[in-house]
N, C-alpha and C positions, 0 to 999 in steps of 0.2 A: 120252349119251356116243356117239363116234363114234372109228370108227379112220381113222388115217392111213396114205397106201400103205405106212408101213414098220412097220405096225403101234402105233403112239402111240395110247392114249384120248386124248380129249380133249374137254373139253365144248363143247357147240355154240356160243359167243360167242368159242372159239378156234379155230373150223375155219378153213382156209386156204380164200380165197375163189378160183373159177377164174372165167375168163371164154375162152370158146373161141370160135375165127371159123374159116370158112372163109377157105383161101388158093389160089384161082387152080383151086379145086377137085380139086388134085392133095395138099393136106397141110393140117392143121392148125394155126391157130396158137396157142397156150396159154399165157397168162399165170396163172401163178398166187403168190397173194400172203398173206402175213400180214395181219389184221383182220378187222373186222367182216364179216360178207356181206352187200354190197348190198342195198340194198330192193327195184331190180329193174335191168336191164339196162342203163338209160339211165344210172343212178347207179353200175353195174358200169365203164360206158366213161368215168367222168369220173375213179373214184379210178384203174384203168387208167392210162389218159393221165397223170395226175398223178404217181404216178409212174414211170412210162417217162420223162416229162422229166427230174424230178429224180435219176433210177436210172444210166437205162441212155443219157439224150445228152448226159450233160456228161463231164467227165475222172475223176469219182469213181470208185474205187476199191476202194469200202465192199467188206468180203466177205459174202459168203453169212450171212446168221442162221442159227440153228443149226434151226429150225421148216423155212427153205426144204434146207438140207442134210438132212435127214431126208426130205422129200419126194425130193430126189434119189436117195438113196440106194435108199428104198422102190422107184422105178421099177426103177434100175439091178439091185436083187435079183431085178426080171421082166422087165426085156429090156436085152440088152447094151448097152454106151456103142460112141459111133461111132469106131473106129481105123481105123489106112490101110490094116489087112490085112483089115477084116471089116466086108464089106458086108449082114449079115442086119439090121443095127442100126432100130429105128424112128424116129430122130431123126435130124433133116437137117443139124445140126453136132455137133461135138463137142471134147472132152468135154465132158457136159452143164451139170458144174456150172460151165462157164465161161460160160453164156448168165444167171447169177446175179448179181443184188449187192441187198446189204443185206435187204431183206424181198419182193422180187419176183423172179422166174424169168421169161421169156417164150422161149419154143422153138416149133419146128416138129415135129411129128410124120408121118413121109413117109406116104402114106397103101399107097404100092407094098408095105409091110411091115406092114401089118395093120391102120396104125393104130390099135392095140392101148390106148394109155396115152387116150386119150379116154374110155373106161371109169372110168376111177381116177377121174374129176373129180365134185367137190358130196361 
């Protein structure tokens, strides 16, 4: 069993799989998704890719699963979401669960503010 950042057990064939890159070496960028976890990195960036295509570059709509809105949540109970009066926030848009649809998340995490939620990931 394992916990999730909002607190969830969950057995390991349900952990939410991450994949994190550097970006421009000023932020993070974090995809993290519903399924199996990868067998290893090269197989991380294929289901990745796969759905980024079908997720986040067509017109779909799909909302947030309730697996990725818990993961939301969980961060936002440890560091603020990004509004236009508060700038301590570690995510480089906001609000967060708007970088969401269907079973994947991908966001930036600024690195200027601790880059803190890179911890949460696996």
């Amino acid at each position: 069993m394992s916990n999730t950042p909002g607190g969830t057990r969950v057995r390991p064939d349900q952990l939410v799989s991450v994949l994190c890159e550097s970006l421009a070496g000023m932020s993070y960028g974090l995809a993290v998704w519903e399924g199996a976890r990868p067998a290893d990195d090269k197989a991380a960036g294929r289901v990745f890719n796969d759905l980024y295509d079908r997720l986040m570059e067509t017109e779909t709509d799909e909302p947030p699963r309730k697996r990725i809105r818990e993961y939301v949540a969980g961060l936002l109970e440890r560091w603020c979401d990004l509004t236009g009066d508060d700038d301590t926030s570690p995510w480089s848009t906001g609000p967060l669960i708007g970088e969401a649809r269907g079973s994947l998340i991908y966001f930036s995490d600024a690195l200027e503010h601790g880059g803190g939620s890179v911890r949460l990931r696996g």
